[in-house]
Backbone bond lengths (Angstrom), bond angles and torsions (degrees), N, CA, C in turn:
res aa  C-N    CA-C-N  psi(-1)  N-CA   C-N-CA  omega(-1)  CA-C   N-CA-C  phi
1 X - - - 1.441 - - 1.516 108.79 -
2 X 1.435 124.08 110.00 1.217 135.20 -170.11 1.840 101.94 -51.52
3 X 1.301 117.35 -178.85 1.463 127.57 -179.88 1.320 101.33 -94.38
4 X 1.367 131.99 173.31 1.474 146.56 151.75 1.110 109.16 113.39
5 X 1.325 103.98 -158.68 1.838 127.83 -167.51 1.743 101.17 -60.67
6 X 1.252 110.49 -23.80 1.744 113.43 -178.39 1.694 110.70 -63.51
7 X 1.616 107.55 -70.44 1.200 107.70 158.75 1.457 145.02 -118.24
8 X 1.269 115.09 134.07 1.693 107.16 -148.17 1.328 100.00 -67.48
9 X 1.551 124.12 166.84 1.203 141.37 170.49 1.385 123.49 62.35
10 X 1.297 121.47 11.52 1.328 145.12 -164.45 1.165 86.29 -96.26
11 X 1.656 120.30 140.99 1.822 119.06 179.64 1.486 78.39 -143.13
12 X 1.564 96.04 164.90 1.838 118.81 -164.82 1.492 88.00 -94.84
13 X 1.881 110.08 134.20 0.936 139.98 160.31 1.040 116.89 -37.35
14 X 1.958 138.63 143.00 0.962 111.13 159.23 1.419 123.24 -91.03
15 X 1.470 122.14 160.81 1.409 127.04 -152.22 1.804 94.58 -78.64
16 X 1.677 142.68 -0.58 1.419 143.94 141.65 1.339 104.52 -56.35
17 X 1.408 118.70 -46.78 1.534 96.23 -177.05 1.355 131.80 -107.22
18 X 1.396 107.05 3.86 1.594 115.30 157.53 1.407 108.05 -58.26
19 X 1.736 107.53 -63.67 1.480 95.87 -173.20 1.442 138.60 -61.29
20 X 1.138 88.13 29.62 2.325 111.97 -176.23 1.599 91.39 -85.99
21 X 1.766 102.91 -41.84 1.440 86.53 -167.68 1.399 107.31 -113.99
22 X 1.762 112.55 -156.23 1.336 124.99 -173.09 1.949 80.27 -119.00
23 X 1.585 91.30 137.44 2.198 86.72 164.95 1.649 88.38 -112.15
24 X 1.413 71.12 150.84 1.997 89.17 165.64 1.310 101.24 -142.73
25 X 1.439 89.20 122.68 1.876 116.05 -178.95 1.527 84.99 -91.19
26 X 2.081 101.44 110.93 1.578 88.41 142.85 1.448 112.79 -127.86
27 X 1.537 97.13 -176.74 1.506 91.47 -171.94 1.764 118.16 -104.94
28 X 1.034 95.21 -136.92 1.923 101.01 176.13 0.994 108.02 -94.18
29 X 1.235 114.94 146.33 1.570 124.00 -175.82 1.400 106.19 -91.75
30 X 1.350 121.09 152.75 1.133 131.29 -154.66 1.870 100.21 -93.28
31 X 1.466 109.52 137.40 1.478 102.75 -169.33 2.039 116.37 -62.60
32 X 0.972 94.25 -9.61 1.813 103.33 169.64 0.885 115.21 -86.61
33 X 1.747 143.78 -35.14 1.211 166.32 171.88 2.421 81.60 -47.52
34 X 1.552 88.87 -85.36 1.297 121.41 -173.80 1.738 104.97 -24.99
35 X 0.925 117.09 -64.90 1.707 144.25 173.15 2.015 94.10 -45.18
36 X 0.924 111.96 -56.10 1.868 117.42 -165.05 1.420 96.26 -84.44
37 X 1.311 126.33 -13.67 1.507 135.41 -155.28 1.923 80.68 -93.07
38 X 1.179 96.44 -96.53 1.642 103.52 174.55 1.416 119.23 -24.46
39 X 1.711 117.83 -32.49 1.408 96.22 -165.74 1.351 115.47 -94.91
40 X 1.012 104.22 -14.46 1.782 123.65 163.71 1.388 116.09 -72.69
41 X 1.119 108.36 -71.74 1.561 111.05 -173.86 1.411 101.75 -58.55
42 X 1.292 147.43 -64.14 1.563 155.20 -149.03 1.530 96.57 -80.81
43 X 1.478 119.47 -52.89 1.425 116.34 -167.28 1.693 90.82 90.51
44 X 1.063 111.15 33.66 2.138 98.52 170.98 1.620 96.59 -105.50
45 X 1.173 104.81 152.18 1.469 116.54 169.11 1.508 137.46 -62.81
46 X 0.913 127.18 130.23 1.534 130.58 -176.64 1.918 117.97 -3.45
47 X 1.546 87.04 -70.93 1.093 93.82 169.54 1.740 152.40 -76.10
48 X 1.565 93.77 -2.73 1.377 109.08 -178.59 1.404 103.21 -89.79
49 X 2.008 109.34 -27.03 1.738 115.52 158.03 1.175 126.09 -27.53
50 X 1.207 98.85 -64.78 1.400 122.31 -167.62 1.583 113.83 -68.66
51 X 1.729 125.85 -47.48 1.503 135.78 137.47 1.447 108.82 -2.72
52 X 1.481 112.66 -69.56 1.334 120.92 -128.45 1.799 100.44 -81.43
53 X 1.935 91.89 -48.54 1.903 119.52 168.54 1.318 86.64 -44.09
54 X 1.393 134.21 -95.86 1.605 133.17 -159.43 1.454 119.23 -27.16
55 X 1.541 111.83 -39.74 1.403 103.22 -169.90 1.482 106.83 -104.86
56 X 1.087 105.28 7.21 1.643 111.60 166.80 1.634 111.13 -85.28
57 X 1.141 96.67 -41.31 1.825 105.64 178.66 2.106 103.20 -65.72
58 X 1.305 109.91 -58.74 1.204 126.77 158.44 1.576 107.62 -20.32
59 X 1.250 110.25 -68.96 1.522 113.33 -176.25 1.301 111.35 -66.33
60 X 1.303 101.28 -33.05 2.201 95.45 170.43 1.105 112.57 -57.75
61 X 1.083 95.54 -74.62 1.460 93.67 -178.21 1.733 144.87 -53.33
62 X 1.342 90.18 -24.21 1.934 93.40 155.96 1.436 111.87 -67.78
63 X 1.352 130.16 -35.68 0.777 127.38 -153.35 1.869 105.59 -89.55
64 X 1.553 112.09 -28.53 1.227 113.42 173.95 1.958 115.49 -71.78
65 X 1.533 95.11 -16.34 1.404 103.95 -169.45 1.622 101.59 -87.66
66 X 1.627 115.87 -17.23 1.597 83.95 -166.95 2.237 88.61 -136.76
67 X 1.086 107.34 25.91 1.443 135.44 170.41 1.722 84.62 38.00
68 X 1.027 97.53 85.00 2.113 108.47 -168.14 2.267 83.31 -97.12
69 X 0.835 100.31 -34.37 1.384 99.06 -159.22 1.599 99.94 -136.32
70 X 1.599 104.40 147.49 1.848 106.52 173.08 1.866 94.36 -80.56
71 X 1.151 92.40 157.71 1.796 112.81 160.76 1.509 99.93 95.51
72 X 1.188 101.19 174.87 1.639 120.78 -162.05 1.809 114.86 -73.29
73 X 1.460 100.63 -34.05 1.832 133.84 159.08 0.862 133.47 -91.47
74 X 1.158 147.27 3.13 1.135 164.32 -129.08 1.933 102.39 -65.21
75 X 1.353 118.30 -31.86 1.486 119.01 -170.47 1.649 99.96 -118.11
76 X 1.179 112.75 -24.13 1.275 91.10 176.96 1.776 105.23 -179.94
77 X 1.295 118.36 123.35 1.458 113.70 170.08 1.350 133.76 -123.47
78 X 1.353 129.85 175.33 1.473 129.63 177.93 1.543 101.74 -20.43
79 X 1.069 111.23 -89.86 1.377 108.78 -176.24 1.347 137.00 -46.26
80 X 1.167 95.76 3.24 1.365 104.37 173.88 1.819 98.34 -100.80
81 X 0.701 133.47 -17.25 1.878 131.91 166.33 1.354 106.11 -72.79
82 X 1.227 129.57 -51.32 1.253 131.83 -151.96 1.660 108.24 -89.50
């Protein structure tokens, strides 16, 4: 979880102990990815996939529209389905 205004109390690494590791920037998973992700791993049905993606996107996006919460998720994320 990067530093800043996104998530609180998070302070920047120092650049000795970053270079210990490798970072991997990834991104958002794609809502079809998301949908095959759940229906495999969870055992939920096609369509409750697809439910679940919608109101996850749903929740982003209220949440980017009325800044209810700091961070990029603020109501609800991937990991929060799975």
């Amino acid at each position: 979880n990067p530093p800043g205004a996104t998530y609180g109390g998070r302070k920047v690494l120092s650049k000795a102990f970053r270079n210990r590791f490798m970072e991997i920037h990834v991104g958002d998973i794609p809502d079809d990815e998301l949908r095959i992700i759940l229906n495999k791993r969870c055992a939920i049905a096609p369509s409750y996939c697809t439910k679940l993606v919608e109101v996850m996107r749903e929740l982003q996006r209220r949440r980017q529209a009325s800044r209810a919460f700091a961070g990029k998720d603020g109501f609800i994320t991937a990991r929060d389905l799975f």
